[in-house]
C-alpha positions as CSV (number, residue, x, y, z in Angstrom):
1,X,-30.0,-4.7,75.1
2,X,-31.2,-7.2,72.8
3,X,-32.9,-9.4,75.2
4,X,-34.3,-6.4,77.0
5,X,-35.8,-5.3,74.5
6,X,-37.4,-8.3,73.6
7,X,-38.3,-9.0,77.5
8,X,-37.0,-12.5,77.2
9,X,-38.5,-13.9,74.3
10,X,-35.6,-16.0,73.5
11,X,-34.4,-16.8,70.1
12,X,-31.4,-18.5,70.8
13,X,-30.7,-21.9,73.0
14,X,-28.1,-21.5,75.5
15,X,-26.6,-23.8,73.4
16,X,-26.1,-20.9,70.7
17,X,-24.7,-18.7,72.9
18,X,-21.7,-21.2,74.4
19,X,-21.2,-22.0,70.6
20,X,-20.9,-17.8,69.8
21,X,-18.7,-17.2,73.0
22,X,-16.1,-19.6,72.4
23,X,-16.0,-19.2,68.5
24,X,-16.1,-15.6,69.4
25,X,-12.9,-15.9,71.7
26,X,-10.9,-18.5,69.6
27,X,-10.8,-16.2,66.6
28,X,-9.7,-13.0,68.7
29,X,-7.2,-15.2,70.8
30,X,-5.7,-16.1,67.1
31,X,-4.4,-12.1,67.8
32,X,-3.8,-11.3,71.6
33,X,-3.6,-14.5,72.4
34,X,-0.5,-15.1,70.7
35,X,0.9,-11.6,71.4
36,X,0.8,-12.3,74.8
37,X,2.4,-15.8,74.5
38,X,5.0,-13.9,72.9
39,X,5.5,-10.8,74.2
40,X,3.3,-10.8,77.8
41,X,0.9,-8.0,79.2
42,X,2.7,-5.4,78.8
43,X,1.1,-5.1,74.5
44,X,-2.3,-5.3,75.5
45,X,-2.5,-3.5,78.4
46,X,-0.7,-0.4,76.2
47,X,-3.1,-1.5,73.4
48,X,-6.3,-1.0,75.7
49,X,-5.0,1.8,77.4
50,X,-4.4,3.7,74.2
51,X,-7.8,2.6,73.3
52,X,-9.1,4.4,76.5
53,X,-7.0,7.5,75.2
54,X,-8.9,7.6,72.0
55,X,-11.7,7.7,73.4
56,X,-11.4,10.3,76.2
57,X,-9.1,12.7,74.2
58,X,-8.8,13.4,70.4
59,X,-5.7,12.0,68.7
60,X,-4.0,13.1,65.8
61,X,-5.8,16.4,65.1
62,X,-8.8,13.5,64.9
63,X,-11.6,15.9,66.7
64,X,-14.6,16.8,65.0
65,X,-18.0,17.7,65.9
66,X,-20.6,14.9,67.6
67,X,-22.5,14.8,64.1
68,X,-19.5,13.6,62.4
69,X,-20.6,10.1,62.0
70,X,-23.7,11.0,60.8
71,X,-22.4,13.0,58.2
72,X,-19.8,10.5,56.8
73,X,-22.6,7.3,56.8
74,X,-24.9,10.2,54.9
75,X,-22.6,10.4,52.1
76,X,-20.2,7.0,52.7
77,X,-23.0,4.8,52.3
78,X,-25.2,6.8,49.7
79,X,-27.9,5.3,48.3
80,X,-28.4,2.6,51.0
81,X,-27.9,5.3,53.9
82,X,-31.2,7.4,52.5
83,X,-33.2,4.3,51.8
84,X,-32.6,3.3,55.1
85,X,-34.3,5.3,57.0
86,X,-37.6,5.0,55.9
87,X,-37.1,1.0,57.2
88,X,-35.9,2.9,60.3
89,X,-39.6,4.7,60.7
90,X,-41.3,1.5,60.1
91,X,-39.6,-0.3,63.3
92,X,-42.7,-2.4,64.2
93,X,-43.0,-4.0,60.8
94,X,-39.8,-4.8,59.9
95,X,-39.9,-8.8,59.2
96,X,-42.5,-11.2,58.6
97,X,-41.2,-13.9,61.1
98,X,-39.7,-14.3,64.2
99,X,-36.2,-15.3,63.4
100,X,-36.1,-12.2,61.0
101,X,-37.8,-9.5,63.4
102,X,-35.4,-10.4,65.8
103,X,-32.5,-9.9,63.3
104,X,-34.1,-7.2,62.3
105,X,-33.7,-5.5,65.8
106,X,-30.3,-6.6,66.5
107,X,-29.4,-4.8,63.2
108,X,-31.2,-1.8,65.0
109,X,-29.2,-2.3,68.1
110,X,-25.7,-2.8,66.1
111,X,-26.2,0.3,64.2
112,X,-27.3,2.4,67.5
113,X,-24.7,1.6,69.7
114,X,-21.8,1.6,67.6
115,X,-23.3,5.5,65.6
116,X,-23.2,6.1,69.9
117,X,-20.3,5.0,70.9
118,X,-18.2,6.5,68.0
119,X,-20.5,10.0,67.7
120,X,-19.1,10.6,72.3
121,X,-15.2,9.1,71.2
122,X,-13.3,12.7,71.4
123,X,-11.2,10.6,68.8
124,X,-13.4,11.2,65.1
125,X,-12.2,8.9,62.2
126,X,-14.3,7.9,59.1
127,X,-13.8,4.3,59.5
128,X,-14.8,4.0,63.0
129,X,-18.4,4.0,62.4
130,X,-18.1,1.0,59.3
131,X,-19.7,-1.2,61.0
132,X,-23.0,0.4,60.7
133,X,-22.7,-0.3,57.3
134,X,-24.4,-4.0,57.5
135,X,-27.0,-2.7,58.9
136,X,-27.6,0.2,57.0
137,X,-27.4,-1.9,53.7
138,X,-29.2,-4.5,55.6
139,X,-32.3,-1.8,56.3
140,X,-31.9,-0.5,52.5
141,X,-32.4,-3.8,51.2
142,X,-35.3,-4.9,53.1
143,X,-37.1,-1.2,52.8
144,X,-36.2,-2.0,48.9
145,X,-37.9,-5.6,49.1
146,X,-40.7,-4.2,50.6
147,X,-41.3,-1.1,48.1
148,X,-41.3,-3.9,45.4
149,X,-43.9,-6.2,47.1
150,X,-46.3,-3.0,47.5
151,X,-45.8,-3.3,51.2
152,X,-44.3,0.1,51.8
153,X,-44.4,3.2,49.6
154,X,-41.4,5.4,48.3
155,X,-42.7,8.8,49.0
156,X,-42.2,12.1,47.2
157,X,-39.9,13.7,50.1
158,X,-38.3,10.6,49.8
159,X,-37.1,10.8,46.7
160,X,-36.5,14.4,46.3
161,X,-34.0,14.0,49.1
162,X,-32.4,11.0,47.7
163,X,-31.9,12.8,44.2
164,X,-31.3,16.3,45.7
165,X,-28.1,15.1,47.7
166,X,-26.8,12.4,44.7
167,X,-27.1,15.4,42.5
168,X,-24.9,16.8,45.0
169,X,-22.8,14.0,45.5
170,X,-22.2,14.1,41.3
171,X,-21.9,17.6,41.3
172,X,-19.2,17.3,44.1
173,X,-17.5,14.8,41.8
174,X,-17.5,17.0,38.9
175,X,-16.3,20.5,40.4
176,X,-13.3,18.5,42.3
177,X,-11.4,17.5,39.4
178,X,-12.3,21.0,37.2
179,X,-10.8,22.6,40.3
180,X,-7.3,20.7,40.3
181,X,-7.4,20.7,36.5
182,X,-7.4,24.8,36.6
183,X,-5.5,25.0,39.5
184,X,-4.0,28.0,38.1
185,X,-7.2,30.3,38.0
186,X,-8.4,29.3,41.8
187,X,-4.8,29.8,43.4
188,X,-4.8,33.6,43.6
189,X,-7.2,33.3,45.9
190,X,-5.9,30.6,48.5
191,X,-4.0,32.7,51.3
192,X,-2.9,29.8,53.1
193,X,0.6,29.3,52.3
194,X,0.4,25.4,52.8
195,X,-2.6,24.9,51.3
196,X,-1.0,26.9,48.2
197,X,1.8,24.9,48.0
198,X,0.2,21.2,47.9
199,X,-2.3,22.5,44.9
200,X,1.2,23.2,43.3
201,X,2.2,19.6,43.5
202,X,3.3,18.0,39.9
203,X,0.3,15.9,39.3
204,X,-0.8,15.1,36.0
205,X,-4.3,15.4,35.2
206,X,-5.8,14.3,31.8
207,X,-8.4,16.9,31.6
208,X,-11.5,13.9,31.3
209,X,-11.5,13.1,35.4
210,X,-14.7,15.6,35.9
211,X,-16.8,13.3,33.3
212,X,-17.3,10.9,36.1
213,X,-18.7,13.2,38.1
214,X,-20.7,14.0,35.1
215,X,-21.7,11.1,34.0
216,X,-22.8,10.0,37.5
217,X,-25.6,13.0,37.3
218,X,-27.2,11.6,34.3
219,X,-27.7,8.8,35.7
220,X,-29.1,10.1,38.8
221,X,-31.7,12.0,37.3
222,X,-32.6,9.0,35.0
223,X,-33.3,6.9,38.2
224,X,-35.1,9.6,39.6
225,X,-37.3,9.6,36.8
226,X,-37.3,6.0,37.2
227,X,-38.1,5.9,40.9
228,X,-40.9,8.8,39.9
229,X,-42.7,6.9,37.0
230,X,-42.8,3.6,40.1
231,X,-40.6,2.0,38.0
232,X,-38.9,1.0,41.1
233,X,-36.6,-2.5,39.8
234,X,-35.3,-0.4,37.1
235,X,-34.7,3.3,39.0
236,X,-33.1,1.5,42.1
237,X,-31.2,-0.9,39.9
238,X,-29.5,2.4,38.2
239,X,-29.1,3.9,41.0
240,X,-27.1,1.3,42.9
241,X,-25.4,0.6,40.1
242,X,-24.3,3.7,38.6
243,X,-22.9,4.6,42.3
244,X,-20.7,1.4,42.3
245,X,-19.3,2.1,39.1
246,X,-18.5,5.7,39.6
247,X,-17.2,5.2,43.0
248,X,-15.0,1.8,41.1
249,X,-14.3,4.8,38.8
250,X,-12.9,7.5,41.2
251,X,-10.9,5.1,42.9
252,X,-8.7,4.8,39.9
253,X,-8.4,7.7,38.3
254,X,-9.0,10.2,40.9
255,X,-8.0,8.8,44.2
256,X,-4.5,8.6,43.0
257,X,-4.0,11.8,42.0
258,X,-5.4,13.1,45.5
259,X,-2.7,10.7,47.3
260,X,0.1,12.3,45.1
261,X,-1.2,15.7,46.6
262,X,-1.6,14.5,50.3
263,X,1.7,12.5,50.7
264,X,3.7,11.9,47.1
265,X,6.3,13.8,48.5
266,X,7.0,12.4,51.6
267,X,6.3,8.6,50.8
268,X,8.9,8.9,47.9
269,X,11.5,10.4,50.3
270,X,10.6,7.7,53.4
271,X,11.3,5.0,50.2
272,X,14.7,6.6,49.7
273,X,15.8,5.9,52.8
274,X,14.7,2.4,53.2
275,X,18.7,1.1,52.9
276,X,20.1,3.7,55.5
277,X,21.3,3.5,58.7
278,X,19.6,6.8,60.2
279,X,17.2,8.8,62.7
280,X,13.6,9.5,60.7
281,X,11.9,11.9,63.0
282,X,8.4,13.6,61.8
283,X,6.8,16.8,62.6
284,X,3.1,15.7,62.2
285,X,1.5,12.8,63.4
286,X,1.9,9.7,60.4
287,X,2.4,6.5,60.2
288,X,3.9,6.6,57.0
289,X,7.7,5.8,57.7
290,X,7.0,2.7,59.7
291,X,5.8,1.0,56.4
292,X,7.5,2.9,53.7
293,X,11.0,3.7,55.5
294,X,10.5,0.1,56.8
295,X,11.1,2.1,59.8
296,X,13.0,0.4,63.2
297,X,12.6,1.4,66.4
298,X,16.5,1.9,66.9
299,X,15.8,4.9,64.1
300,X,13.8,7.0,66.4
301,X,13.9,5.6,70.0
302,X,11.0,6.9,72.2
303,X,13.6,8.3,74.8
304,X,15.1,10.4,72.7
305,X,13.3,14.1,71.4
306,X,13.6,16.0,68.5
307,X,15.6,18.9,69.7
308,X,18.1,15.9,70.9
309,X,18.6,14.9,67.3
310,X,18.7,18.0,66.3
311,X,21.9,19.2,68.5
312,X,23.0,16.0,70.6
313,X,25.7,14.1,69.8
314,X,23.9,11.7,67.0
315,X,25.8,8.7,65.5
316,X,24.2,8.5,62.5
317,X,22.3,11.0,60.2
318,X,18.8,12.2,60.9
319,X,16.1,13.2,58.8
320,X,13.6,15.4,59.5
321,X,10.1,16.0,57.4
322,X,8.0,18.7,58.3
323,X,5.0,20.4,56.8
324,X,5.3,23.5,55.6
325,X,3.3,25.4,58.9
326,X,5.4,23.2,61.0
327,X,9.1,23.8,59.4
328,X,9.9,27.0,61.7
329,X,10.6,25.2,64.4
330,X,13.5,22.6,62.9
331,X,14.9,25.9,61.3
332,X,16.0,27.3,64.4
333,X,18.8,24.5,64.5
334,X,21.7,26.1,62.2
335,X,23.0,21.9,62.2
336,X,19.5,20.8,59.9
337,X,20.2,21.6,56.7
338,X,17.0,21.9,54.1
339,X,17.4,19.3,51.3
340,X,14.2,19.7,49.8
341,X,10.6,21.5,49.7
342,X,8.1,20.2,47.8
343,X,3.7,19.6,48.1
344,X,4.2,21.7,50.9
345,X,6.8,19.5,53.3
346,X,9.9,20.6,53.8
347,X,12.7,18.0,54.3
348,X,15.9,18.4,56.7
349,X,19.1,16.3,57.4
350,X,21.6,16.3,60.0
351,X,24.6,14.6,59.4
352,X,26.9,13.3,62.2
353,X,28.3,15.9,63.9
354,X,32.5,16.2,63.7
355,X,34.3,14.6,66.2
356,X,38.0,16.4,66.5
């Protein structure tokens, strides 16, 4: 695409190109290459089918709507992701010099094909589209450069959008935390009987976590104010800056406390069972036991199904961990015995059945 673009006007020697191909294949052969020394086809063969699978069908309960990507670079890469695109609109004047215009474009293409590629996958996950970060914070940077050398102007639409969805950003930040903080006054109105019973989870809150959110909307206005008055150094200086710190922020006191919701329960349990010879079978899709059970293939073996364990003739005990909206169907088995419910998983054991 690049090249096609460009309608031949070469940038790189053939010379280049050898050198990217092989360094290109000798740092990616440090990974199959050696799995397939070791193990043969039969890895990477599963490994790109599966990859065809995600693509064609959503996996996981990962569908979600073709916009998806657009929405999650919108807010994941806030400011760069609004500064961007008025680099995007300027496409013919992007660089100053050849070598630069055409990184310039292959930045353009990068970002294109992978926000393409990722918005048709069937299979929607937030981190699939991170490589258009580079060139989004690539485009941001150089739209900034160019705002400061007078070359290009930061227009009023653009920065009422830009302050109009970070005051929505901070004010997302700050209602989050009031709501867990109260939990108490907003659960008489959540129906869903899962959803009720993770906002019960035992997390502590320490009743300041909504100040970040807070914080973070002083200081957009103030670099609104900033960006308004053309002080542009100082206003995109705060801006970047005060997003880095909140988001450094969120990710330790907040974050946490929305893992303990999500999965406290179950990790603690997989942890528990790290020493014991058992089955660990799951009734949602996770990949949790494999890294906190330390989990073995012997303790669930693919030819074996759940309603086996549940009535077959098992050697060893099996767990079972189930969300709440998911539990009816291991109840049915008068041999799985509920241990626990808690954050809205419910947690069964079968113990090995009595020979006579």
């Amino acid at each position: 695409m690049f090249f096609f673009y460009r309608r031949r006007r070469w940038v790189l020697t053939l010379c280049d190109g050898i050198f990217f191909g092989v360094v290109a294949l000798l740092v990616s052969a440090l990974w199959y290459g050696v799995e397939t020394l070791r193990n043969g086809w039969w890895f990477l063969d599963s490994f790109i089918r599966y990859q065809i699978g995600l693509f064609r069908e959503p996996v996981a309960g990962h569908g979600q709507p073709f916009y998806y990507h657009v929405v999650v670079l919108l807010f994941g890469v806030f400011p760069a992701s609004f500064i961007a695109l008025g680099a995007l609109r300027r496409s013919s004047s992007f660089a100053d010099s050849e070598v630069q215009s055409a990184f310039a474009l292959l930045m353009a293409i990068v970002f294109g094909v992978v926000l393409t590629i990722f918005s048709i996958s069937t299979t929607k996950i937030a981190h699939y589209s991170s490589l258009c970060y580079f060139p989004i914070t690539f485009f941001a940077a150089r739209e900034i450069h160019r705002i400061l050398l007078g070359a290009a102007s930061w227009g009023k639409l653009a920065r009422l959008a830009c302050a109009g969805f970070g005051a929505l950003v901070a004010l997302l930040l700050t209602l989050f935390p009031l709501a867990l903080i109260y939990v108490e006054r907003i659960l008489p109105f959540v129906k869903d009987e899962l959803i009720r019973a993770v906002l019960q989870s035992p997390v502590e809150w320490r009743s300041y976590e909504w100040l970040i959110g807070a914080f973070y909307f002083l200081f957009v206005v103030l670099s609104t104010v900033l960006l308004w008055q053309k002080k542009f150094e100082l206003g995109f200086g705060m801006l970047f800056f005060s997003t880095g710190l909140t988001l450094h922020l969120f990710t330790l006191f907040i974050a946490p406390k929305v893992e303990a919701y999500i999965q406290a329960e179950p990790i603690a349990f997989y942890k528990s069972l790290q020493d014991e010879d058992c089955y660990i079978v799951t009734g949602y899709k996770s990949y949790a036991p494999y890294f906190y059970a330390r989990f073995r293939p012997q303790q669930c073996p693919s030819n074996l199904d759940h309603e086996w364990l549940a009535t077959g003739p098992i050697t060893k005990p099996a767990y079972f961990v189930a969300k709440l909206d998911g539990a009816a169907w291991y109840e049915q088995f008068p041999e799985l015995k509920v241990i626990k419910r808690s954050g809205g998983y419910v947690f069964f054991k079968r113990d090995v059945p009595h020979v006579p």
